[in-house]
MMTF fields as JSON, N, C-alpha, C and O atoms, coordinates in Angstrom:
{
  "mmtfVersion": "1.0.0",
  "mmtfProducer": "UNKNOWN",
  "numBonds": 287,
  "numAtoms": 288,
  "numGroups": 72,
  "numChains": 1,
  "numModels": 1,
  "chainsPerModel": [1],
  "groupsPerChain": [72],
  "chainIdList": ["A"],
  "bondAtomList": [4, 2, 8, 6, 12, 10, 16, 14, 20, 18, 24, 22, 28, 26, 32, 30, 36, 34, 40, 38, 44, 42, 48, 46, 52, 50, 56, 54, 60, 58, 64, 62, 68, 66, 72, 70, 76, 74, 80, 78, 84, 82, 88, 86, 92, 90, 96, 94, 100, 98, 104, 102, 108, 106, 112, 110, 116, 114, 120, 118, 124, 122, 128, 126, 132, 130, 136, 134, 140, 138, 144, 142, 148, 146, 152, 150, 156, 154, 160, 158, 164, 162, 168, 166, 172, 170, 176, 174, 180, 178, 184, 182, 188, 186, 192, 190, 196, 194, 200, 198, 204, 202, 208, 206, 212, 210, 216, 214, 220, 218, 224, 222, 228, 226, 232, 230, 236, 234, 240, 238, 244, 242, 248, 246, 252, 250, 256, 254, 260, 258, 264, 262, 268, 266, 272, 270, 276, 274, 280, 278, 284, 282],
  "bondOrderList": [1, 1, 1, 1, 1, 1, 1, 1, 1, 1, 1, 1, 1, 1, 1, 1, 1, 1, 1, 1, 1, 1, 1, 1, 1, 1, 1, 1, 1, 1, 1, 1, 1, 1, 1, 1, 1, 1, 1, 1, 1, 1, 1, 1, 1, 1, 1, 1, 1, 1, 1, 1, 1, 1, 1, 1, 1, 1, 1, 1, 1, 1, 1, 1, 1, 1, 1, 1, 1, 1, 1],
  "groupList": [{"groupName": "UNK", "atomNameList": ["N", "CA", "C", "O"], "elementList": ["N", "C", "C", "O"], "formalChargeList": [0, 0, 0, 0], "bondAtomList": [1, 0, 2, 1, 3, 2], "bondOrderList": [1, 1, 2], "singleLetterCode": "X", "chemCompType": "L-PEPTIDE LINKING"}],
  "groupTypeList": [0, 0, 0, 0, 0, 0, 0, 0, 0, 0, 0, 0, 0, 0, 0, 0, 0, 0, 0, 0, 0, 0, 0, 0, 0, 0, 0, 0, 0, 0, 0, 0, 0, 0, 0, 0, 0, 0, 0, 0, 0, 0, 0, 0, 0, 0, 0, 0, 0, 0, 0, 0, 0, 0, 0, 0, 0, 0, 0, 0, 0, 0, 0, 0, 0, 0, 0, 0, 0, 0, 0, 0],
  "groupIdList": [1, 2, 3, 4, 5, 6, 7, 8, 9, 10, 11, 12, 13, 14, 15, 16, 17, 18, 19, 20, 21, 22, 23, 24, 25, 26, 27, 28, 29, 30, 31, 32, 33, 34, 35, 36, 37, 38, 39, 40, 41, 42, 43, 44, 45, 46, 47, 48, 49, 50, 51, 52, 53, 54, 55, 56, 57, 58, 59, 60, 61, 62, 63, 64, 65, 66, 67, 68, 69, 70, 71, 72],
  "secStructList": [7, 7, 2, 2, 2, 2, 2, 2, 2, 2, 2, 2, 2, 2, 2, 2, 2, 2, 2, 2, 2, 2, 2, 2, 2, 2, 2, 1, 6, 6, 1, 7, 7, 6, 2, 2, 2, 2, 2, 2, 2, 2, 2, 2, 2, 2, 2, 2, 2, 2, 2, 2, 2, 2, 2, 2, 2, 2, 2, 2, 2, 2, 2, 2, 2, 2, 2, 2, 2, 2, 2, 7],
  "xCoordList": [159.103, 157.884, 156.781, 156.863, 155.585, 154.813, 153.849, 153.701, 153.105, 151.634, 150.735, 150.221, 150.755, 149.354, 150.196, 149.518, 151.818, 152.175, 151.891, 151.55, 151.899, 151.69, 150.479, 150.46, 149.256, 148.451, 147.784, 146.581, 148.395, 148.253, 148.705, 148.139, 149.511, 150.608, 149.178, 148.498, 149.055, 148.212, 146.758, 146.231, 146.332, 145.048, 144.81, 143.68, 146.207, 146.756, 146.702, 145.842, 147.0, 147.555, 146.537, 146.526, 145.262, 143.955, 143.039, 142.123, 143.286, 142.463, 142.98, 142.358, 144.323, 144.862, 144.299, 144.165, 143.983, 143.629, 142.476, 142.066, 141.286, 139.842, 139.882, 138.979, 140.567, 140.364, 141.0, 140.606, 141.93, 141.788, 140.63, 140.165, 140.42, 139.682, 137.979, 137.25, 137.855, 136.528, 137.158, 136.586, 138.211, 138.404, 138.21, 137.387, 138.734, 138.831, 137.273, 137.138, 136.658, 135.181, 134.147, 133.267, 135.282, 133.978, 134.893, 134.224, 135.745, 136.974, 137.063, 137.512, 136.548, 136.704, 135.879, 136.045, 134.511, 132.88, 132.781, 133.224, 132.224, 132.199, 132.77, 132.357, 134.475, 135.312, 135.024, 135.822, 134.174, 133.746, 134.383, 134.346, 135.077, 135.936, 135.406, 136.082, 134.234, 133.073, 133.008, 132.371, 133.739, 134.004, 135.381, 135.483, 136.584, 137.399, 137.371, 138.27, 136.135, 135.668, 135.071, 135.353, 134.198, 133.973, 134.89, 134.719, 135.933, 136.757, 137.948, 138.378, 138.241, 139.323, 138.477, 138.972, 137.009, 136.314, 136.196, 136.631, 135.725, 135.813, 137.35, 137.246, 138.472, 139.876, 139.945, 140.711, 139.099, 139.356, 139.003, 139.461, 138.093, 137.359, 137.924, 138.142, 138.178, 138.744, 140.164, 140.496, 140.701, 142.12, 141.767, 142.456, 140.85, 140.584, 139.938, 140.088, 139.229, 138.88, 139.508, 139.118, 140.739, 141.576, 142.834, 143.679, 142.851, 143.64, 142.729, 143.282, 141.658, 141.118, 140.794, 140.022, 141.179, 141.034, 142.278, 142.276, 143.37, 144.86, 144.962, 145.291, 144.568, 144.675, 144.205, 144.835, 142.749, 142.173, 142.617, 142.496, 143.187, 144.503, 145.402, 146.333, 145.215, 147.363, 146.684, 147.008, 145.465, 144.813, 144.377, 144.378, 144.082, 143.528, 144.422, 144.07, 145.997, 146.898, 147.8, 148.344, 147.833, 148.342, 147.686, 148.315, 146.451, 145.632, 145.553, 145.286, 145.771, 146.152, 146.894, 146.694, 148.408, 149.609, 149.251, 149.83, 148.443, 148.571, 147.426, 146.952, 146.838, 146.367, 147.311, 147.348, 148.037, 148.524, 149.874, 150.311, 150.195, 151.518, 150.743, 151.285, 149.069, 148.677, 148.564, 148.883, 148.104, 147.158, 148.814, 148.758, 150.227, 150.981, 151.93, 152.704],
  "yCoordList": [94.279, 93.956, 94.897, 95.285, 95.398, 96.28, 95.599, 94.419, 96.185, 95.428, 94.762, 93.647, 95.564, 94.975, 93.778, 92.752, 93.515, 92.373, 91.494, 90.369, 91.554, 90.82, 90.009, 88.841, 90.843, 90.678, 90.192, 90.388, 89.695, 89.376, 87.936, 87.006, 87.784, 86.147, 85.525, 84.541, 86.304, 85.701, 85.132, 84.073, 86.116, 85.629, 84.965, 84.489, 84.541, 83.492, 82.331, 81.549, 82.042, 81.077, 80.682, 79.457, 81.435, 80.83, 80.493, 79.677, 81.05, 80.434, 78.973, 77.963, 79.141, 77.538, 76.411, 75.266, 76.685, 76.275, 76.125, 75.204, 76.778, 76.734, 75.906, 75.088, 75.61, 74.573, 73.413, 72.359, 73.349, 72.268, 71.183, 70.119, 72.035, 71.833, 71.286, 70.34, 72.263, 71.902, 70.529, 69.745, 70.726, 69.055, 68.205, 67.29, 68.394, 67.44, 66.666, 65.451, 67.169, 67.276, 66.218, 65.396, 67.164, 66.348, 64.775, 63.786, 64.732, 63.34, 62.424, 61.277, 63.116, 62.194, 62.424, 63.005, 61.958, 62.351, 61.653, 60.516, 62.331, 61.901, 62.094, 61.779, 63.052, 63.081, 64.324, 64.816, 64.692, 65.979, 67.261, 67.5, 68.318, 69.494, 70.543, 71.559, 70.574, 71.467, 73.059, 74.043, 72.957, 73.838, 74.55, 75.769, 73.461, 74.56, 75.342, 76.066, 75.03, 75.483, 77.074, 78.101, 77.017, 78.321, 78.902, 80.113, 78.377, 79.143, 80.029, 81.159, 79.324, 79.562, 80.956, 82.083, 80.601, 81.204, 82.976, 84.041, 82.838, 83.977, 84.378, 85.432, 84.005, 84.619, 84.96, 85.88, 84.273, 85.219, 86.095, 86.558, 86.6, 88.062, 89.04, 90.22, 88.431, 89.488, 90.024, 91.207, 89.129, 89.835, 90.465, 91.43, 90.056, 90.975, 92.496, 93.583, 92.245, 93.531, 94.349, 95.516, 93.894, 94.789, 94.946, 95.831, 94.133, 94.692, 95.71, 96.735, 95.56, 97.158, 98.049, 98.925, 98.041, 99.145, 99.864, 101.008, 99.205, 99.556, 100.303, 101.471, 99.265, 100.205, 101.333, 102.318, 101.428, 102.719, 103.883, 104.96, 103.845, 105.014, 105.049, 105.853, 103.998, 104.648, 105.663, 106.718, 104.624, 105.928, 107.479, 108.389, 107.497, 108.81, 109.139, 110.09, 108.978, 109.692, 110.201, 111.304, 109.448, 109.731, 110.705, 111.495, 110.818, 112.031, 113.306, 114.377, 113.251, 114.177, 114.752, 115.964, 114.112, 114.319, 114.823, 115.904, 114.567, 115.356, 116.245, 116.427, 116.771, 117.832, 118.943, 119.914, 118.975, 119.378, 120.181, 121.327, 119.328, 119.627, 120.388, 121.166, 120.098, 120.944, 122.464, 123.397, 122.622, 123.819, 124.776, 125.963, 123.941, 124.903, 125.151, 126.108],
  "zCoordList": [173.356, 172.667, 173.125, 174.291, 172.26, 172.529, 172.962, 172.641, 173.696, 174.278, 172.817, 172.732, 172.048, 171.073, 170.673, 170.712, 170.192, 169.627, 170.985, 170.621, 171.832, 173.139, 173.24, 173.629, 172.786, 172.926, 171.559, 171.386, 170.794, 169.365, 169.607, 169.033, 170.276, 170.593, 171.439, 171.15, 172.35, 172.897, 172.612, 172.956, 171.923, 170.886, 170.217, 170.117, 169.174, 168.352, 169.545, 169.14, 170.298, 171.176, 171.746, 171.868, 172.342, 172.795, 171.379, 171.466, 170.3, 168.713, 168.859, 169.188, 168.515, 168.609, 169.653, 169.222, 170.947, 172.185, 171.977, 172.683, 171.035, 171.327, 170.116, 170.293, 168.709, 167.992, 168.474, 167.975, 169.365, 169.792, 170.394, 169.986, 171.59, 172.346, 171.597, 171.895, 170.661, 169.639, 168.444, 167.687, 168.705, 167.269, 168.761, 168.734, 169.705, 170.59, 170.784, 170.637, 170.977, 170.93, 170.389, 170.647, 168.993, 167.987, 167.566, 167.265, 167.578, 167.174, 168.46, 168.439, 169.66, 170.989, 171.65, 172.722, 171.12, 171.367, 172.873, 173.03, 173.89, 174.928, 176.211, 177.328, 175.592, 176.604, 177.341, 178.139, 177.135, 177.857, 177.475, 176.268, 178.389, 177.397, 177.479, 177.64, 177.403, 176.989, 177.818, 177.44, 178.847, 179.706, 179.146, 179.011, 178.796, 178.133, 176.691, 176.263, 176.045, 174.922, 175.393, 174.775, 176.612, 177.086, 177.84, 177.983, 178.443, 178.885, 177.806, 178.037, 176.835, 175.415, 175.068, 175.05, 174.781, 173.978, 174.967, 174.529, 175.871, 177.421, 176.891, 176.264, 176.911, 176.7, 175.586, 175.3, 174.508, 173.207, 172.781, 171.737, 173.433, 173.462, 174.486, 174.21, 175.824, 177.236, 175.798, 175.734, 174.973, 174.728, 173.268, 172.936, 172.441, 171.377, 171.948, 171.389, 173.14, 173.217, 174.025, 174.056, 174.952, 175.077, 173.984, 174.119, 173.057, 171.689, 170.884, 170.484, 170.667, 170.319, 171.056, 170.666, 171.986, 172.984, 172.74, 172.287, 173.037, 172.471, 171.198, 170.996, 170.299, 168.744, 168.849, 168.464, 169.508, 169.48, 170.17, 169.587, 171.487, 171.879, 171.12, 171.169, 170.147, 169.514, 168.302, 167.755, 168.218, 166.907, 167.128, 166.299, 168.221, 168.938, 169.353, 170.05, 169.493, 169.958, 168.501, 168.45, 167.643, 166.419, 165.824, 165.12, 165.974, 165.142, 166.035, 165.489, 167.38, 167.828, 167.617, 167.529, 167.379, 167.335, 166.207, 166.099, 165.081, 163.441, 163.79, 162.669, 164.435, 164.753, 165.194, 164.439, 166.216, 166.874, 165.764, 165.869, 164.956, 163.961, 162.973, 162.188, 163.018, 161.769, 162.249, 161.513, 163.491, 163.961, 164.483, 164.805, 164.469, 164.537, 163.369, 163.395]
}
């Protein structure tokens, strides 16, 4: 498995986790939670933004690579 699908499972998997956590919320007013709403939410960004960080080397290495095939 490649890192970005890796990191795609995982993003999917804290979305799922942060709607939980927010139905939990609002359907079980009181029970507190409120902390794993910012914690889900903190992981869903640390991994989107190292998934575009990723995309963006594979993109800058691919256009290299078609540089490189053009200029020879």
């Amino acid at each position: 498995m490649s890192k970005k699908t890796v990191l795609l499972i995982m993003y999917v998997l804290s979305v799922m986790f942060f709607f939980r956590s927010v139905f939990r919320i609002l359907f079980n007013e009181g029970t507190g939670g409120y902390g794993m709403v910012i914690v889900s939410a903190l992981v869903m960004t640390f991994v989107l933004l190292t998934y575009l960080k990723e995309r963006r080397k594979e993109k800058e290495q691919q256009e290299a690579e078609a540089v490189s095939k053009f200029s020879n």
